[in-house]
Residue frames relative to the residue before (quaternion, step in Angstrom):
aa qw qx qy qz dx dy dz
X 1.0000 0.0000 0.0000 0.0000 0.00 0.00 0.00
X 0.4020 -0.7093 0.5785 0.0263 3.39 -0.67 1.35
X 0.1176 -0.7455 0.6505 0.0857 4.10 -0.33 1.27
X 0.3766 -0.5488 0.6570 0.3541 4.00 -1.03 0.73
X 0.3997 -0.6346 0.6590 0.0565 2.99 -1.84 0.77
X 0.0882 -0.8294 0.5464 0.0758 4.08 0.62 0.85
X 0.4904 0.7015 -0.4936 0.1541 4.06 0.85 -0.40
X 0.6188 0.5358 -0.3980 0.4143 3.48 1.07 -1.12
X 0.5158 0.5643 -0.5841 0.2725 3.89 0.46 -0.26
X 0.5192 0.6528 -0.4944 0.2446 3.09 1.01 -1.06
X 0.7702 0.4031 -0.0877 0.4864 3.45 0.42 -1.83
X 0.3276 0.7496 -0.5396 0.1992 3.69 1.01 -0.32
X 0.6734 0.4092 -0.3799 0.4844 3.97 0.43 -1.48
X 0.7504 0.5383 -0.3529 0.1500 3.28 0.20 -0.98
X 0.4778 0.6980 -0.1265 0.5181 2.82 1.81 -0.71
X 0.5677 0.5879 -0.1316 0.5610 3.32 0.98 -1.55
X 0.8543 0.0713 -0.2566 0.4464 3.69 -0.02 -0.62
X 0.5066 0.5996 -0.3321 0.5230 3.64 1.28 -0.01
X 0.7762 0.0100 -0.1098 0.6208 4.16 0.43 -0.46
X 0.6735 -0.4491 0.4353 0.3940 3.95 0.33 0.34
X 0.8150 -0.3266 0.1715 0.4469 3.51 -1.74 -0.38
X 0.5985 -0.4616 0.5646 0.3317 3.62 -1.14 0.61
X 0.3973 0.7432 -0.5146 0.1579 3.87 -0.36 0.69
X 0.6427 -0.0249 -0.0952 0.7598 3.60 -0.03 1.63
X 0.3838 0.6096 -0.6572 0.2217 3.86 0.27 0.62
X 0.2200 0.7366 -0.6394 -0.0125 3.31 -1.02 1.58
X 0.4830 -0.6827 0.5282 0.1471 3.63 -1.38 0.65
X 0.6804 0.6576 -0.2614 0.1906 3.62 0.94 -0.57
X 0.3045 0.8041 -0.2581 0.4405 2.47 1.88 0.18
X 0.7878 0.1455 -0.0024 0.5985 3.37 0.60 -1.82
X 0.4273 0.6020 -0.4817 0.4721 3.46 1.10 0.57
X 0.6279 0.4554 -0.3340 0.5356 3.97 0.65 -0.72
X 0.5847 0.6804 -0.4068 0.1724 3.58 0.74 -0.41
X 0.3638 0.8111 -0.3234 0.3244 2.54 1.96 -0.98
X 0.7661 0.5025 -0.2383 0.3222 3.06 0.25 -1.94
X 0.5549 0.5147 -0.4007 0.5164 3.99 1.58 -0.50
X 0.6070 0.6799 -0.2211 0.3470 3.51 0.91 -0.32
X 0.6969 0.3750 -0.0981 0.6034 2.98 1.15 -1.34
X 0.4765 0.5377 -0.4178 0.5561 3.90 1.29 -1.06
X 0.8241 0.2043 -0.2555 0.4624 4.05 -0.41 -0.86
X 0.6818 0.2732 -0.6061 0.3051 3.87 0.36 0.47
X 0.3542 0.7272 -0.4898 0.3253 3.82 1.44 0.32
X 0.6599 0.4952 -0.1143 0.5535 3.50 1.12 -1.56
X 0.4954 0.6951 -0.3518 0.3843 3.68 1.20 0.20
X 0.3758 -0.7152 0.5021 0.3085 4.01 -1.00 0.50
X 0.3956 -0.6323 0.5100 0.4285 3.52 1.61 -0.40
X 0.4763 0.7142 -0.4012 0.3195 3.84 0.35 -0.32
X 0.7426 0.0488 0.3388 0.5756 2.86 0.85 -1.92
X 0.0534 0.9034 -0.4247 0.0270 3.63 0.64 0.83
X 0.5117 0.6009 -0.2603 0.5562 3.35 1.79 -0.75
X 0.7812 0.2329 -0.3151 0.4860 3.73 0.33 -0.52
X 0.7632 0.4134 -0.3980 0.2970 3.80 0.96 -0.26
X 0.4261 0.6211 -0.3336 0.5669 2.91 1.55 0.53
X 0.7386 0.2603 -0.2915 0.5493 3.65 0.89 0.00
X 0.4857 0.6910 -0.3065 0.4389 3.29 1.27 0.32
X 0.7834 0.3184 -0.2579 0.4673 2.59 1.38 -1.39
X 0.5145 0.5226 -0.3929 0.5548 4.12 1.19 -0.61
X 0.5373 0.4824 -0.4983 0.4799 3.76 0.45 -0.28
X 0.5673 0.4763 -0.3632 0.5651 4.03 0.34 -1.19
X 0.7523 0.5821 -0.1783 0.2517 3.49 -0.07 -1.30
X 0.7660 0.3477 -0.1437 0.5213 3.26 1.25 -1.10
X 0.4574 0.5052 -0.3593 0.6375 3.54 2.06 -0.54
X 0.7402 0.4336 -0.3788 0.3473 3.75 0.22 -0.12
X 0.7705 0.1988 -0.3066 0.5224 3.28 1.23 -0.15
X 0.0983 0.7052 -0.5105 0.4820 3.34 1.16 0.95
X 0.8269 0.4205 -0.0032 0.3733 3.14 -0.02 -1.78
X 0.7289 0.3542 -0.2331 0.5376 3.59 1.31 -1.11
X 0.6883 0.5112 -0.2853 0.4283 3.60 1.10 -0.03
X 0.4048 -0.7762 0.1895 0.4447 3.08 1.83 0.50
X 0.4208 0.6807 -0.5795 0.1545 3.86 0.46 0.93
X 0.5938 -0.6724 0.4391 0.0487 3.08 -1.43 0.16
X 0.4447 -0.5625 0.6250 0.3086 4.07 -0.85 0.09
X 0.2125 -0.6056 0.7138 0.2803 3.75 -0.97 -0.03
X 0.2194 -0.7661 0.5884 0.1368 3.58 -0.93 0.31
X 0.2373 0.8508 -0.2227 -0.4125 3.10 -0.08 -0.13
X 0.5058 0.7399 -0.3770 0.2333 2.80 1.83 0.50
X 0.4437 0.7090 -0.3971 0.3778 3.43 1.85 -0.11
X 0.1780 0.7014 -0.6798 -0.1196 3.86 -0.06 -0.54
């Protein structure tokens, strides 16, 4: 079961007079993000939540760096 998400109305006008008509305007995208949010302040020491939270999406974004086949320039290798 799929729950509507009603927040984007909030921002809807603004939106509206800033990119034109609202066509195919979805949010659920960056609405689920949340849930990456809330997943990496769980895994947190509380101490410092700002850096273990970039710690963790740092790991995260090197990992798919790597699994999507990019790369480092080197340049001292040639």
């Amino acid at each position: 079961i799929s729950k509507p998400k009603f927040h984007f109305l909030v921002h809807l006008p603004a939106y509206i007079r800033r990119f034109g008509p609202a066509i195919v305007f979805s949010t659920e995208r960056y609405e689920s993000f949340n849930h990456v949010f809330r997943l990496s302040c769980i895994h947190s020491n509380r101490q410092a939540p700002s850096r273990d939270t970039c710690r963790i999406f740092s790991h995260q974004d090197t990992v798919k760096h790597i699994a999507t086949g990019g790369y480092w320039y080197d340049p001292i290798v040639k």
